[in-house]
C-alpha positions in Angstrom: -1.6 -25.0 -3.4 -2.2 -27.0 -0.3 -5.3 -26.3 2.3 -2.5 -24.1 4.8 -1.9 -22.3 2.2 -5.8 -21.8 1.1 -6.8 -21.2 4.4 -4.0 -18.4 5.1 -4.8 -16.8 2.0 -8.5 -16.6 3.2 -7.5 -14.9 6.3 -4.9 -12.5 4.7 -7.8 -11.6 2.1 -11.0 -10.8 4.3 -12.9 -7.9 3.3 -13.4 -7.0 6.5 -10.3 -7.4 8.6 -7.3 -6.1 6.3 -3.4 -7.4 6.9 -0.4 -5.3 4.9 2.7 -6.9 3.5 4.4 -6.9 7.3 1.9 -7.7 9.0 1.6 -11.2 7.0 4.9 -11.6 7.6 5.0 -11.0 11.4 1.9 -13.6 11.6 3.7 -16.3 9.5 6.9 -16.1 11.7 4.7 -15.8 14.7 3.0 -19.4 13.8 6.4 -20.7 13.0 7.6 -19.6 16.4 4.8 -21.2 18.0 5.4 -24.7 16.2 2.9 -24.3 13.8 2.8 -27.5 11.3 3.7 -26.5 7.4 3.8 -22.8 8.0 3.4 -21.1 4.6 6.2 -18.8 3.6 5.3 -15.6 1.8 6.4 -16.8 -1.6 4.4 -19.6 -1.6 1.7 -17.1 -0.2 2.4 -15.0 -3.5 1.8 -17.9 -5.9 -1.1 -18.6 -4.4 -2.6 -15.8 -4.6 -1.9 -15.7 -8.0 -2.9 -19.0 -8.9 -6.6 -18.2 -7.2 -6.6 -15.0 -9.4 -5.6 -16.9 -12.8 -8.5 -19.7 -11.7 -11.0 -16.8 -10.5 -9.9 -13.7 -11.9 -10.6 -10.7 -10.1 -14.2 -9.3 -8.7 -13.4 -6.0 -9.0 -14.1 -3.8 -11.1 -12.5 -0.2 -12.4 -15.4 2.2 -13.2 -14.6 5.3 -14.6 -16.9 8.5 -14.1 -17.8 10.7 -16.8 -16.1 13.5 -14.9 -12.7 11.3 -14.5 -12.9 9.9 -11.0 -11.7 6.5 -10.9 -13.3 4.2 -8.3 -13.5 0.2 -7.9 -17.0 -1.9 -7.6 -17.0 -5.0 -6.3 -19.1 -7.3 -8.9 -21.2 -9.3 -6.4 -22.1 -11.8 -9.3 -17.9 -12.7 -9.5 -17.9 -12.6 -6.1 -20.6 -15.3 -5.7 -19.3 -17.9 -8.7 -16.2 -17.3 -6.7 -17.3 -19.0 -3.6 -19.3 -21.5 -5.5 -16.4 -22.7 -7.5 -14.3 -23.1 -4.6 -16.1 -25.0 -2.7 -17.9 -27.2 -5.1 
């Protein structure tokens, strides 16, 4: 994984500013268009998203009410050795 590829998945995975499937796409090939240096493609956007995940794991967590309802928590604690492991 290389720092464009870091930095992209960063912006692709903000809490607060959510991008679907074709909408990474159209702002990859967007930055390509515009000259971008070492664009990442959407594979190598894949494995690196799963190579943080295999590293991290996930923060989130599936709680299960006693009445059935499904919902998922993010665990601030995971969140936290998250950041602190990634920029350490």
């Amino acid at each position: 994984m290389n720092m464009q590829e870091f930095l992209t998945h960063l912006l692709f995975s903000s809490p607060r500013l959510r991008f679907l499937h074709p909408q990474q796409a159209a702002v990859l090939d967007w930055a390509k268009e515009l000259g971008a240096p070492e664009v990442p493609s959407m594979y190598a956007m894949k494995k690196t998203q799963e190579c943080i995940m295999n590293l991290l794991g996930a923060p989130t967590e599936k709680v299960t009410m006693a009445s059935g309802s499904m919902f998922y928590l993010n665990a601030i604690n995971k969140a936290v050795a998250m950041v602190s492991i990634i920029f350490i």
